[in-house]
KEDO-906755 format. One record per residue (C-alpha): residue in three letters; x, y, z. Coordinates in steps of 0.05 Angstrom, whole numbers, plus 5000, padded with zeros to 4 digits. Example, Ala and Ser with C-alpha at 12.3 -4.5 7.8 and 13.67 -1.06 7.14 Angstrom:
2
ALA524649105156/SER527349795143/
! end
This chain:
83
UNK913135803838/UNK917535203822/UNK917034483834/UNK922534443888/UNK920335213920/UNK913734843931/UNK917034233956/UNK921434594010/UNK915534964027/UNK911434394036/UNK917634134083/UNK918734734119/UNK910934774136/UNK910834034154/UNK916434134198/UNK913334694244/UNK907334414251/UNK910233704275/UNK914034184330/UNK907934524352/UNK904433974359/UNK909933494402/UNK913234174435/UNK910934344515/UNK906834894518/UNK901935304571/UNK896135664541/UNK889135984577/UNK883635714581/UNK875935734604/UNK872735184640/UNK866834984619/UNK864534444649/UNK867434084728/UNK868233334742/UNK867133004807/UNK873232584785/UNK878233124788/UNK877433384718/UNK874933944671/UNK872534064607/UNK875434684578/UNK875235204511/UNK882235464488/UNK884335914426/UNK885735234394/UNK878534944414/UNK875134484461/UNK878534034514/UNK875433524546/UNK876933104619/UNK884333534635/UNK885833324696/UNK886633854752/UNK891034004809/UNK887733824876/UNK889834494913/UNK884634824856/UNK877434744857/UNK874734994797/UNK868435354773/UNK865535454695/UNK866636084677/UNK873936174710/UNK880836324670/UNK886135834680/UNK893435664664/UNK894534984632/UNK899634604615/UNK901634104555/UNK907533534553/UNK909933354487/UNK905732714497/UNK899933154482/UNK897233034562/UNK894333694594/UNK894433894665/UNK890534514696/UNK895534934738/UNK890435474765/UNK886535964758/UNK888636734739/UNK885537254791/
! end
């Protein structure tokens, strides 16, 4: 491969990555650990999460399968929980 094939790779694989990490996203979850201060610690496909704030209308249990949320500030909010 040549010098600048490397270099627009490089680029190009820079570039997504910034994206994925700044873009909104929801993803699933498991909790795996409740708060008394309105948060939960929880596992995703990406790894652990810890003190994500939670909607009041959902009270939470370890073990259960949410929906949360990301901004592109990187903050996460739980929406609920999947039946």
């Amino acid at each position: 491969m040549t010098m600048p094939k490397r270099l627009l790779d490089a680029v190009q694989r820079a570039a997504r990555q910034a994206v994925e990490q700044h873009a909104a996203a929801w993803v699933m979850a498991t909790v795996t650990a409740t708060h008394t201060d309105g948060t939960v610690d929880i596992s995703t496909a990406r790894g652990p999460i810890s003190s994500v704030r939670r909607l009041k209308s959902y009270t939470p249990t370890v073990g259960d399968v949410i929906k949360v949320s990301r901004n592109s500030d990187g903050n996460w909010v739980v929406d609920g929980a999947f039946a």
